[in-house]
N, CA and C of each residue as an Amber inpcrd file, in Angstrom:
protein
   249
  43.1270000  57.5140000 240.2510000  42.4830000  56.7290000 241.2830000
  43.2770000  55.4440000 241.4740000  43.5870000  54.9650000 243.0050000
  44.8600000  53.9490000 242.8040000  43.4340000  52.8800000 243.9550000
  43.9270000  51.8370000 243.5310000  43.5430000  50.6350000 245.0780000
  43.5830000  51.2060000 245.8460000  44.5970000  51.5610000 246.4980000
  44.6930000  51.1760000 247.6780000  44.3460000  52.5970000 248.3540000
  43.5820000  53.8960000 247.6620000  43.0990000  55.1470000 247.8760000
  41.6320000  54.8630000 248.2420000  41.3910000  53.9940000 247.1330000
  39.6690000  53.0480000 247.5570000  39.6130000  52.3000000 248.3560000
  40.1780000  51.1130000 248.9700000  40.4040000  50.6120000 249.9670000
  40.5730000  51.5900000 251.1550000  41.5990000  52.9520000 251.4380000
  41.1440000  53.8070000 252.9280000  39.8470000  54.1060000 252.4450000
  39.2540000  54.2560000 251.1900000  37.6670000  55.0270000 251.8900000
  36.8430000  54.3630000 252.6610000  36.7390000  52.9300000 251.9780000
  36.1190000  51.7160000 252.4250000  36.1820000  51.8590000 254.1120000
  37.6350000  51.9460000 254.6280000  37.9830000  51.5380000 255.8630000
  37.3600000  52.8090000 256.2970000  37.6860000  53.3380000 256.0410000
  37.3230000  55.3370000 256.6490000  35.8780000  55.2170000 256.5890000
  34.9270000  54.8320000 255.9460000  33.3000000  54.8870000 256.0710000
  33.0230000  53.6680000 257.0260000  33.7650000  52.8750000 257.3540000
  33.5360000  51.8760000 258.1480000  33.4240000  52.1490000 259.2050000
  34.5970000  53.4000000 259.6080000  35.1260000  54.1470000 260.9140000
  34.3430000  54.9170000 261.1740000  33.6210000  55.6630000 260.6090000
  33.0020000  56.5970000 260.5100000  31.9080000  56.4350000 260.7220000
  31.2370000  55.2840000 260.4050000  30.0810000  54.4990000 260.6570000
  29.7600000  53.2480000 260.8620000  30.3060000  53.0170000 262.0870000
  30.4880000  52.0560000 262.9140000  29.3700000  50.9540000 262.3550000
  27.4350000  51.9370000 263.2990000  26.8180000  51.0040000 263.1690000
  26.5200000  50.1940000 261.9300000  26.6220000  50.9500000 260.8460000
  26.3740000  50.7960000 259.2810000  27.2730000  49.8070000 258.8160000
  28.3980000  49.5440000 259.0320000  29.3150000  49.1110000 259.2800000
  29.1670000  47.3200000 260.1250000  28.5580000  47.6120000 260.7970000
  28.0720000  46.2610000 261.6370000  26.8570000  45.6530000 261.2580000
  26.0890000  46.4870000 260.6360000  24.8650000  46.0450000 260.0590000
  24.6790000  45.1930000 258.6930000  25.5010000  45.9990000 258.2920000
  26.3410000  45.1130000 256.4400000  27.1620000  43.8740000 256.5020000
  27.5470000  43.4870000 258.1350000  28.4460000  42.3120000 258.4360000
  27.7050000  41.5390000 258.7000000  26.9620000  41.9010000 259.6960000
  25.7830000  40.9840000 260.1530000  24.8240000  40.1250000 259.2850000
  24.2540000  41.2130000 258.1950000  23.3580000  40.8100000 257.1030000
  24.3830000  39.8000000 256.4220000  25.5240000  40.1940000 255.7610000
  26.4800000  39.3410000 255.0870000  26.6330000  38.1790000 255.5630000
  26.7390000  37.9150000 256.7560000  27.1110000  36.2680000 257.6200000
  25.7360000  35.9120000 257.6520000  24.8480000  36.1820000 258.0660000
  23.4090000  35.8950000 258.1120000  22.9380000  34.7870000 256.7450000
  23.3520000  36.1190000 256.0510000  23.0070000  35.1320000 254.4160000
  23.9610000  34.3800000 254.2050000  25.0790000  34.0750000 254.1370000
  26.3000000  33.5220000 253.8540000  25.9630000  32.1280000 254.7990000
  25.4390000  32.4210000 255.8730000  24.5920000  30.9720000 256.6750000
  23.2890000  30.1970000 256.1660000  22.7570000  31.0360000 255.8230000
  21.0130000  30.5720000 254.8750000  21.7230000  30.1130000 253.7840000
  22.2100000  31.2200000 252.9580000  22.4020000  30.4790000 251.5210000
  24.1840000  31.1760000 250.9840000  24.4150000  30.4050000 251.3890000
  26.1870000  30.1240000 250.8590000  26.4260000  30.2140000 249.6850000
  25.8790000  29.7190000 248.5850000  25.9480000  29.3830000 247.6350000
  25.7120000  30.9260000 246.7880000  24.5440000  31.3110000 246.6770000
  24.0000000  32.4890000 246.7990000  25.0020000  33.8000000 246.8760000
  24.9530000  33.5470000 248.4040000  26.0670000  35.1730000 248.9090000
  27.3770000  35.0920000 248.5180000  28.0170000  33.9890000 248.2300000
  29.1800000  34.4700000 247.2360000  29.2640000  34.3420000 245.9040000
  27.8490000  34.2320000 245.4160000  27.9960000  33.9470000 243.7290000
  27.6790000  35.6210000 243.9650000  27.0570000  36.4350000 244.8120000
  26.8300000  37.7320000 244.5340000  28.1240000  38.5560000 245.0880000
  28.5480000  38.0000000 246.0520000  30.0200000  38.6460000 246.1880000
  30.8780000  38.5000000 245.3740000  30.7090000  37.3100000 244.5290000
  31.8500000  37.1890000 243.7420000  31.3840000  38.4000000 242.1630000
  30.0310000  38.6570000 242.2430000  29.9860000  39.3550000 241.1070000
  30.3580000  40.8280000 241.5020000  29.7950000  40.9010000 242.9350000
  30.4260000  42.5440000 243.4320000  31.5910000  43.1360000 242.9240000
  32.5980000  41.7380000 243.0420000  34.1050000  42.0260000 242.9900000
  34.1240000  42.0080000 241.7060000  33.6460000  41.6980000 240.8000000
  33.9490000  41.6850000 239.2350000  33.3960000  43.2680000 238.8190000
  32.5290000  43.1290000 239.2560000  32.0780000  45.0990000 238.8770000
  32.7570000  46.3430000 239.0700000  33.0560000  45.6020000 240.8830000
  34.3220000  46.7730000 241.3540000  35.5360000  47.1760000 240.2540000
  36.0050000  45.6110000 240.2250000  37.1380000  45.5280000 239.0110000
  36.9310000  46.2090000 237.5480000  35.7440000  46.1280000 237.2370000
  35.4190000  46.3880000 236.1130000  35.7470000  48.2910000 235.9070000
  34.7040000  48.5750000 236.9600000  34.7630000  50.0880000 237.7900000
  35.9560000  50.4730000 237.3650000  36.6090000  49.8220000 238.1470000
  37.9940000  50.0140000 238.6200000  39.1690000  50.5410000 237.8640000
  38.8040000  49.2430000 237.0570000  39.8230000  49.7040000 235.5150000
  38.7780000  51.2290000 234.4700000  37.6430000  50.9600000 234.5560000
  37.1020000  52.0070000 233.6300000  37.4460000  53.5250000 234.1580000
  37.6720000  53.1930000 235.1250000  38.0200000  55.1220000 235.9270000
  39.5390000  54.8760000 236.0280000  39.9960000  54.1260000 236.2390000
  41.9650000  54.4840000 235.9380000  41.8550000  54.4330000 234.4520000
  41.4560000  54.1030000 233.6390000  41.7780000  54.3410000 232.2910000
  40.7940000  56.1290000 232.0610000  40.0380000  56.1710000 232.2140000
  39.3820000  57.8670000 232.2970000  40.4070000  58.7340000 233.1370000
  41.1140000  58.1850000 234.2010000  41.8940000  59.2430000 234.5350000
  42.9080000  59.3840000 234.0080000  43.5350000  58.1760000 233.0880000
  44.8780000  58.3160000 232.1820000  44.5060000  58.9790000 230.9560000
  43.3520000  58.7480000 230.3890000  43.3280000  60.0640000 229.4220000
  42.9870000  61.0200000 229.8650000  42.5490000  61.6880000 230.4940000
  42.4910000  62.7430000 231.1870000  43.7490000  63.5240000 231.2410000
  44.7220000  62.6490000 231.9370000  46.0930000  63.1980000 231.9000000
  46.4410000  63.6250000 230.6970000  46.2630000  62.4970000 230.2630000
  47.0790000  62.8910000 228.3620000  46.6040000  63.7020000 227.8940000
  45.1010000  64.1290000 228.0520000  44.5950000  64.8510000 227.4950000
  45.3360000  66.7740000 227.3960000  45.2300000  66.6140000 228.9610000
  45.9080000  68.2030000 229.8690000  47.3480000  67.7340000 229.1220000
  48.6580000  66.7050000 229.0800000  49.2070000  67.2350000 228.3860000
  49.6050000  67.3830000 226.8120000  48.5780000  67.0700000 226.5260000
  48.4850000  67.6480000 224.8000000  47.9790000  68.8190000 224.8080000
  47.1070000  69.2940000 225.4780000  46.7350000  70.5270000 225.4530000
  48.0090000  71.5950000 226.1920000  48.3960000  71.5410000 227.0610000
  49.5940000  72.4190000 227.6780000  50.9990000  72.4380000 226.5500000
  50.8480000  71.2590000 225.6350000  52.0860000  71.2540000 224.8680000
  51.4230000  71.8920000 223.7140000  50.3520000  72.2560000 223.2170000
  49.1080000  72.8760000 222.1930000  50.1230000  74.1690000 222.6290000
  49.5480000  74.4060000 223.6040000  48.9110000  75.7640000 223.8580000
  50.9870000  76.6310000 224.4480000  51.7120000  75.9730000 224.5570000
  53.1430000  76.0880000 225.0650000  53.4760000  76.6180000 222.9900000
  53.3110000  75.6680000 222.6030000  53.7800000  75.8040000 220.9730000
  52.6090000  76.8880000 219.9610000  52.1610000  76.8680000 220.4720000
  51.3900000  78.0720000 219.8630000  51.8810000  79.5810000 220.5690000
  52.2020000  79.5910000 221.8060000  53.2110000  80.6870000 222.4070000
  54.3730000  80.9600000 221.5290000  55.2030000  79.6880000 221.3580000
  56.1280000  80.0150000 220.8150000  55.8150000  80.3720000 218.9600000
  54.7460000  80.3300000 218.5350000  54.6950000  80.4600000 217.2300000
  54.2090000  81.9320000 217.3840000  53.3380000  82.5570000 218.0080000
  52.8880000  83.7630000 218.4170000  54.4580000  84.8480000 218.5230000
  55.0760000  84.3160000 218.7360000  56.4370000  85.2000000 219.2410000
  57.4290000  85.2600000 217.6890000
């Protein structure tokens, strides 16, 4: 899972859903006008979670990898011991 693969979905559900899309902007400036203070102490935690997210699933997909190749190099050397 890379950035910038999450970032097109973002844009692509935006596209995709315009009004939903305009409704989440609207609300966002709305509050960001009432209480400033507020809407980016919660945006700013959004972005820390994302990040958090972020790194916890690129590190699940790097072992993952490693995983498939320890197992393909398992299972390659056990061929050759079979023979």
């Amino acid at each position: 899972m890379n950035l910038e693969g999450f970032i097109d979905q973002i844009i692509s559900f935006g596209q995709n859903n315009p009004l939903i899309a305009l409704i989440v902007a609207i609300i966002f400036l709305f509050s960001l006008f009432l209480r400033p203070k507020l809407t980016l102490s919660l945006l700013l935690l959004t972005l820390i979670l994302a990040g958090i997210y972020y790194s916890m699933m690129d590190a699940a997909s790097s072992a993952r990898e490693e995983k498939q190749k320890l197992i393909h190099k398992s299972e390659q050397s056990s061929e050759i011991n079979k023979q």
